[in-house]
N, C-alpha and C positions, 0 to 999 in steps of 0.2 A: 250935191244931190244925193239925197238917201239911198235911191236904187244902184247908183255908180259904187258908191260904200261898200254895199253887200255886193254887186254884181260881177265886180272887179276880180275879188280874190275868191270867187266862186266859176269865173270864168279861167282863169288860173289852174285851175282844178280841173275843171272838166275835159281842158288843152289837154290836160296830159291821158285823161282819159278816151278821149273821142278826137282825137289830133283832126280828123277831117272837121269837125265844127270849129268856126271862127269863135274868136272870142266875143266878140262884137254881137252875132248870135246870141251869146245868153245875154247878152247887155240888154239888146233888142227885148228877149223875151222877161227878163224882167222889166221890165216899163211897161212892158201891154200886161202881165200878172199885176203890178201897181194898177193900174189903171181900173183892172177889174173890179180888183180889191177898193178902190176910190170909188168906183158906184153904185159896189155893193154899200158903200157907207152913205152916199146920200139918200140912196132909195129907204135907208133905216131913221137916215135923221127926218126926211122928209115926211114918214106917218105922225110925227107930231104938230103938224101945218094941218090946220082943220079946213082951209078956204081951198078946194078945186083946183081954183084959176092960179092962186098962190104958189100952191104945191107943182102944181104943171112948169109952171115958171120955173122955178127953184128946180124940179128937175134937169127941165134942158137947159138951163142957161152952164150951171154950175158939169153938167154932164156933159156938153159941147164943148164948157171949156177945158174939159181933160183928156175928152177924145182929141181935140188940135191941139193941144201941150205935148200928149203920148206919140201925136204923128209926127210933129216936129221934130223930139228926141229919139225914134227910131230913123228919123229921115237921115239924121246929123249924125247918130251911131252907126248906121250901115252904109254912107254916103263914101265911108272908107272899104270897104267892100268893092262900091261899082266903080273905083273908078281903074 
C-alpha cells in the first residue's frame, strides 16, 4: 500500500519528534489525507460525464467505495492502539 510506503518512515520521524503521538496516528492520518486527495480526483474526472444521473452514480459509487476502504484501513491501523 502506497500510504504505508510514505507513512511508515514519516511516522519514524515524527516519533522522535512528538514521542506522545503513536505511530499508527500518522498512518491513520495519512489514509484519511489519501482519501481526500482520492475525491478530490473523482469529483475532477467526473465534469467530463455529461449525463446527471451518470455522474451521480460515478460519484457515490466510486466515493463510498474509498470512504469503506479508508475506514477499514484506519480500523485495522488503530485497532493496535485500543487494544
Amino acid at each position: 500500500m502506497v500510504t504505508e510506503c510514505v507513512a511508515i518512515p514519516v511516522s519514524w520521524w515524527t516519533d522522535s519528534l512528538f514521542p506522545a503521538l503513536a505511530p499508527q496516528s500518522v498512518v491513520a492520518f495519512a489514509d484519511i489525507a489519501a482519501v481526500v486527495v482520492s475525491c478530490l480526483m473523482i469529483m475532477s474526472f467526473s465534469g467530463k460525464i455529461r449525463n446527471r444521473k451518470n455522474k451521480k452514480l460515478y460519484v457515490v459509487m466510486l466515493g463510498g467505495y474509498n470512504i469503506i476502504l479508508t475506514c477499514t484501513f484506519v480500523h485495522r491501523t488503530l485497532a493496535v492502539l485500543w487494544k
